[in-house]
N, C-alpha and C positions, 0 to 999 in steps of 0.2 A: 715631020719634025726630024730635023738629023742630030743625031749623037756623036759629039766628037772627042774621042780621046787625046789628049793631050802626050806627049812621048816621056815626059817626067811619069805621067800615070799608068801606060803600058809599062814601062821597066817597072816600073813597084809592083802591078799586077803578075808580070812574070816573075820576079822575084819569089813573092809570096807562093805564086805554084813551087816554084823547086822546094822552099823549104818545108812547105805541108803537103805530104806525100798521102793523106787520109785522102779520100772524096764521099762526102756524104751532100746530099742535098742541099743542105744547111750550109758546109763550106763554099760551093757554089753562088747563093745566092750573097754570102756576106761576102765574097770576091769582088762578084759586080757591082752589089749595091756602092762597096766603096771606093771602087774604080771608076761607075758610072757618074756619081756624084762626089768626087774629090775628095771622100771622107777615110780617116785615118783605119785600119784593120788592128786591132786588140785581140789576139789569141791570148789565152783564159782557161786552163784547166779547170776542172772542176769535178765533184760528186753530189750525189741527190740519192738517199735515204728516202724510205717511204716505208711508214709502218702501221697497219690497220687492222682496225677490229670490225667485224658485222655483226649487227646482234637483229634478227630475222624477227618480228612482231606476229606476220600473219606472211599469205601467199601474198599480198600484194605490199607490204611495206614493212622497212626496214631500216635500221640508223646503221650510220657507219662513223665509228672515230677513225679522224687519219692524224697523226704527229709525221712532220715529215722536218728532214736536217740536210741542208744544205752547204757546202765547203767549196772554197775554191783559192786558187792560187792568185799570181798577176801575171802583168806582160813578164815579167823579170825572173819571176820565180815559177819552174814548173812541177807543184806537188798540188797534185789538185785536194791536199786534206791541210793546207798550211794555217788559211782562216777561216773563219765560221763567214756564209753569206748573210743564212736567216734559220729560221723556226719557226713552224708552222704548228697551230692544234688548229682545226676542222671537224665539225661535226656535220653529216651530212643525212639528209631525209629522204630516202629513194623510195619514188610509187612504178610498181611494175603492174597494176591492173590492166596496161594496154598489151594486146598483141605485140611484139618485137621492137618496145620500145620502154622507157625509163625516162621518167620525169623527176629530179634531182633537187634542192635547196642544200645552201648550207650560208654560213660564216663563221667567217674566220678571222682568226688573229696570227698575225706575224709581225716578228723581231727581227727587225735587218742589223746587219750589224757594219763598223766600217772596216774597210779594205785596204790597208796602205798599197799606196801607189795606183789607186783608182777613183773614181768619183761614189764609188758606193761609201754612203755614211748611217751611222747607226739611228733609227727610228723606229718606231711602232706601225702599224697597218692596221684597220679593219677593212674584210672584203664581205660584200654580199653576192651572192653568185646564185642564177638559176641556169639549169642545163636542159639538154632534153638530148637524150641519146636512140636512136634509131639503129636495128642490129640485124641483118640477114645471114641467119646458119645456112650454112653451104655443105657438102660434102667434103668431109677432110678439112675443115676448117671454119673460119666465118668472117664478116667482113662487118663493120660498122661506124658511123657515120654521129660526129657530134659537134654541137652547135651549145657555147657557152654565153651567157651577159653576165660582166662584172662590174662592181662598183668599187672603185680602190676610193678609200678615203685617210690622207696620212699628212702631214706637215712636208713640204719640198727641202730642199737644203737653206733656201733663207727663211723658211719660218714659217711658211705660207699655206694656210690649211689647201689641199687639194683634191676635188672628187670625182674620180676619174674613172669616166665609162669606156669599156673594152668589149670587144667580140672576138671569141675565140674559135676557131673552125677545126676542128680533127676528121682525119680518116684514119683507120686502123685494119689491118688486117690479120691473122690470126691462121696461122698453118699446123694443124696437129700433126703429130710424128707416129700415133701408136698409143695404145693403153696405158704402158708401164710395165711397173713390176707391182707388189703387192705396197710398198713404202714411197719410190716413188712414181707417181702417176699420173697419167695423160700427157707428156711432154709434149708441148710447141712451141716454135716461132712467133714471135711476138711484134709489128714494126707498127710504125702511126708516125704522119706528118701531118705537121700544123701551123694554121696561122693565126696570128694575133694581128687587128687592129684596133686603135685608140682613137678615142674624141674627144683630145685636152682643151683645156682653155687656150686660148691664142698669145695670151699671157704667159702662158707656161710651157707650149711647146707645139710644133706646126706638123708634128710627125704625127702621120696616121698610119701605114702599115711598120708594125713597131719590133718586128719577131718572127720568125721561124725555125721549128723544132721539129726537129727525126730521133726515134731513136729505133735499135734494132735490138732484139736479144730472143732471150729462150728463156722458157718457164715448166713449170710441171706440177703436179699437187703434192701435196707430202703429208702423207696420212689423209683422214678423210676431210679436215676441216682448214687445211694452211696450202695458201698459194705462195708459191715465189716466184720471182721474175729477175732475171739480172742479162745486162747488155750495157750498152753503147748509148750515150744520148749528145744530142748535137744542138745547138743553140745560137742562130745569127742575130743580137739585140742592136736598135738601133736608139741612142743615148738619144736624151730630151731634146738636146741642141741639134742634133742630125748629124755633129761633127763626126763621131765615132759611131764603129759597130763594132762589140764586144763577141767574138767566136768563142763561146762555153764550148766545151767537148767533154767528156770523160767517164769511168765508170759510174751505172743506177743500179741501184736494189731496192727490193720492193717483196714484202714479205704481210702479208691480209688471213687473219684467222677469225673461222665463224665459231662464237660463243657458244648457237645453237645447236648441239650434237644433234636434235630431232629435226631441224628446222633447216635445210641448204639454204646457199645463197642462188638466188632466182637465177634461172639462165640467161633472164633481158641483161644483166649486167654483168655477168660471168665474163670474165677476161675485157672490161673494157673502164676499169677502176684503176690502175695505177699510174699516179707519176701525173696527175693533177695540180701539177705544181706553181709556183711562185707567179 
């Protein structure tokens, strides 16, 4: 099968390189995808908020609330805190009885909201979500491997209820730097790339790989029961019509405290809970 670019779609493509001087994986793939397929590029700042509680039951199970707040700007405007995207509350049920893995449930609710100058408009969600995360500790750091099913179920823009099955695939890696000091502790490197695909109705939209996300940052403990995480996250979306890919970029923060002073949070999940987003 040959692939042919057409010379209107290399000069857009070249274009777009000079003016976004980033490169993350994420800008890469939304290059080509809308190079490859004729489809317009929408750069999109944005921020993503992530704020959780653990509260530890026993050694093998544990609830987590997550509230997570989403912001982003448009093509026209670049302050990635100008609108609100969405809001997120999630509660979540994590079983760690297995050796180096984490068996997950939750649902949730989100508030999208609308976006001038984009096709995001303001509705409700409910999602259902099972996980299973797989985690191999390494020396100096760790590396681990997750595999999501979602159930979106939410009204589309004309009105139409929609219940929309997703698989979400991460790899994550995790580079420690050193102890700390006494307040803050265990400092590392943080990155995970991911893909999403969907299985809409035909009716509603022909697009099955729908997303890809990087992000990179650094984290450390603070005190004995509060993690933080802050970096970089990247997002190639590719709109229901196929027309557009929306490139999210911009600062995350991610801030997780266990309730249980006696009780840690398990190591199957240690470093591989934040930024489970939208």
């Amino acid at each position: 099968m040959r692939i042919i670019l057409s010379f209107a779609a290399m000069q857009a493509l070249a274009v777009q390189l000079r003016n976004y001087r980033f490169s993350s994986p994420i800008t890469l793939f939304a290059l080509a995808v809308s190079a490859l397929n004729a489809q317009s590029l929408s750069p999109t700042p944005g921020f993503l908020q992530d704020v959780a509680g653990q509260f530890p039951f026993n050694n093998d199970f544990s609830l987590e609330q997550q509230i997570q707040i989403g912001t982003q700007g448009n093509p026209t405007n670049g302050d990635p805190f100008a609108y609100g995207h969405a809001l997120q509350f999630r509660p979540w049920l994590h079983y760690d009885g297995i050796p180096n893995a984490t068996l997950t449930a939750g649902v949730s609710y989100i508030l999208y909201f609308s976006v001038p100058g984009t096709s995001y408009y303001k509705h409700p969600e409910w999602r259902n979500t099972l996980m299973g995360t797989i985690k191999q500790p390494l020396h100096g750091g760790s590396l681990y491997e997750q595999i999501r099913w979602e159930l979106l179920n939410f009204h589309d823009s004309y009105g139409v209820v929609q219940h929309l099955p997703r698989m979400r695939m991460r790899f994550g890696q995790n580079l420690y730097l050193g102890e700390g000091g006494d307040k803050l502790g265990k400092p590392y490197l943080g990155l995970y790339e991911e893909a999403i695909l969907q299985f809409p109705r035909p009716s509603y939209s022909t697009v099955k790989f729908v997303s890809a996300r990087f992000f990179a940052g650094g984290g450390f403990d603070l005190g004995s029961r509060t993690q933080v995480l802050l970096g970089f996250k990247a997002e190639g979306e590719v709109s229901s019509s196929g027309s557009t890919v929306t490139l999210f970029f911009g600062p995350a923060f991610s801030i997780e405290y266990n309730f249980r002073r006696s009780l840690p949070i398990h190591e199957n999940h240690h470093r591989t809970t934040a930024f489970r987003d939208f």
